[in-house]
VEXMI-330842 format. One record per residue (C-alpha): residue number from 0; residue in one letter; x, y, z. Coordinates in steps of 0.5 Angstrom, whole numbers, plus 500, padded with zeros to 3 digits. Each point is the difference from the previous one (the first is absolute). Layout:
BEGIN
@resi=NUM, resn=A, px=X, py=Y, pz=Z
...
***
This chain:
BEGIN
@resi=0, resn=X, px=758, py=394, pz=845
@resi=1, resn=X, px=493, py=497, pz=503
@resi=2, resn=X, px=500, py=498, pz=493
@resi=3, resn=X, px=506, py=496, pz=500
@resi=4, resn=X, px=498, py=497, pz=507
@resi=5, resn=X, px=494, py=499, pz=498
@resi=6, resn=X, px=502, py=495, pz=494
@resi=7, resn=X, px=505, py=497, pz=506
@resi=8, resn=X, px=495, py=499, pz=504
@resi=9, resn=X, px=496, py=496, pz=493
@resi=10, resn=X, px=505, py=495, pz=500
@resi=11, resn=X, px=501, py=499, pz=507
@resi=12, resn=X, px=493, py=497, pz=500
@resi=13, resn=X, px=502, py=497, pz=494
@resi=14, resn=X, px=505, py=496, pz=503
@resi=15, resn=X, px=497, py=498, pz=506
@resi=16, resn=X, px=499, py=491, pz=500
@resi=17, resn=X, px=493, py=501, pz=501
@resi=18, resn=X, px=497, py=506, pz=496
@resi=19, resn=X, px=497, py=496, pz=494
@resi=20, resn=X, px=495, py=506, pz=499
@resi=21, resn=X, px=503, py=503, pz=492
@resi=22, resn=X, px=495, py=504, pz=498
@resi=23, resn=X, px=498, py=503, pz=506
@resi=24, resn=X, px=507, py=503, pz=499
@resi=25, resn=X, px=500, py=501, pz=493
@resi=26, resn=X, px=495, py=505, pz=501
@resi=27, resn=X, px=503, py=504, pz=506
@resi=28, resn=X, px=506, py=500, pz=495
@resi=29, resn=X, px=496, py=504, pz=495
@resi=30, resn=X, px=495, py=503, pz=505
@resi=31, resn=X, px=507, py=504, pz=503
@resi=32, resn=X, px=503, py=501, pz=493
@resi=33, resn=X, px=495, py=504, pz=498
@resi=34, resn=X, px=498, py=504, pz=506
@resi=35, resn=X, px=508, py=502, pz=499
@resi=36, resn=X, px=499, py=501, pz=493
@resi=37, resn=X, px=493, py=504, pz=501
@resi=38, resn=X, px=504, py=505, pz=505
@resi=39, resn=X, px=506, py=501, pz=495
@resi=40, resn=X, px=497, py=498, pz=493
@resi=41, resn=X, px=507, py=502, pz=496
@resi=42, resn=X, px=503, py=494, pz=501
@resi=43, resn=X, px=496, py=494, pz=502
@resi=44, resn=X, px=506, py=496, pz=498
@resi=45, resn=X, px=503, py=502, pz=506
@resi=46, resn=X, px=495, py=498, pz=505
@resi=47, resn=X, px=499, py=493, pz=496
@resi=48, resn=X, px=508, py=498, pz=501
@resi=49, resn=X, px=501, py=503, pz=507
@resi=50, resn=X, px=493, py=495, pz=503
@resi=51, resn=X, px=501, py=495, pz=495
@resi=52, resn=X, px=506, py=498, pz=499
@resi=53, resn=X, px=501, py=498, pz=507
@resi=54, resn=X, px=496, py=493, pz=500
@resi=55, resn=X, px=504, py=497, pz=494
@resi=56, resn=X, px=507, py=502, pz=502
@resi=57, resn=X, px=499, py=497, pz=507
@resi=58, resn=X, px=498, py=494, pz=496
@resi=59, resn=X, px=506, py=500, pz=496
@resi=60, resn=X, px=505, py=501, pz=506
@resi=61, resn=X, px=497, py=495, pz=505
@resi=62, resn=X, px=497, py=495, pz=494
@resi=63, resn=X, px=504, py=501, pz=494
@resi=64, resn=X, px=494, py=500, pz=495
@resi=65, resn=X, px=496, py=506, pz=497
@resi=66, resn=X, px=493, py=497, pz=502
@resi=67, resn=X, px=496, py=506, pz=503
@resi=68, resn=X, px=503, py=505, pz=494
@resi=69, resn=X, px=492, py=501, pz=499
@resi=70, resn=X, px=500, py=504, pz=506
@resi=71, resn=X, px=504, py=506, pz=496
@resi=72, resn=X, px=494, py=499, pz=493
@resi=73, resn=X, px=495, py=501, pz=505
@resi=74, resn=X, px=504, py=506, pz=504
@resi=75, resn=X, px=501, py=503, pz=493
@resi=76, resn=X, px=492, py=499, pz=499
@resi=77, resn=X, px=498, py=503, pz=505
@resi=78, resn=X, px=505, py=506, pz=499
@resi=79, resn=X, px=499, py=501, pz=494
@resi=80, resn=X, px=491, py=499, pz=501
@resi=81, resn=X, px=502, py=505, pz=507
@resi=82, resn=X, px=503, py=506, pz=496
@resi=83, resn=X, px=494, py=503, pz=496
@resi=84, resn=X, px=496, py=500, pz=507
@resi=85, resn=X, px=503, py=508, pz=501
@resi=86, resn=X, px=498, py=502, pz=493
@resi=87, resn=X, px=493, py=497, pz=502
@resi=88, resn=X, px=499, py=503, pz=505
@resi=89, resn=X, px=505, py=508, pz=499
@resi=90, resn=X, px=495, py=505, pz=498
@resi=91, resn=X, px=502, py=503, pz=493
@resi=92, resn=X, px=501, py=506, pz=498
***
């Protein structure tokens, strides 16, 4: 769920008139996915959908186009790159 309202709360600052800073937000995108991703690693798919799907589908309801579908690319990246964290850092047996 914090998940989810932090992928509504990307897209919120997304949308605002005057936000012009992408790739602060792009890399907040990613950060977040994959600390999701580092706490529970067996679907970092998931995580990358329920925070970065938000951004490109508010673009489309209120601007009808796919323009900011990067979002989810660097959702998935930073899923997929916080995934293995835990078998970095899980002791082996």
């Amino acid at each position: 769920m914090i998940a989810i309202i932090l992928g509504h709360f990307f897209a919120y600052i997304d949308g605002r008139p005057n936000f012009d800073d992408t790739g602060v937000l792009a890399v907040g995108i990613a950060i977040t996915s994959a600390i999701f991703a580092a706490i529970y690693p067996r679907r970092p798919w998931l995580w990358a959908l329920a925070v970065g799907i938000w951004v490109p589908l508010h673009n489309w309801i209120h601007n009808g186009t796919f323009a900011s579908i990067l979002a989810l690319a660097f959702a998935l990246a930073g899923a997929y790159l916080g995934a293995p964290v835990t078998k970095l850092r899980a002791p082996a047996n």
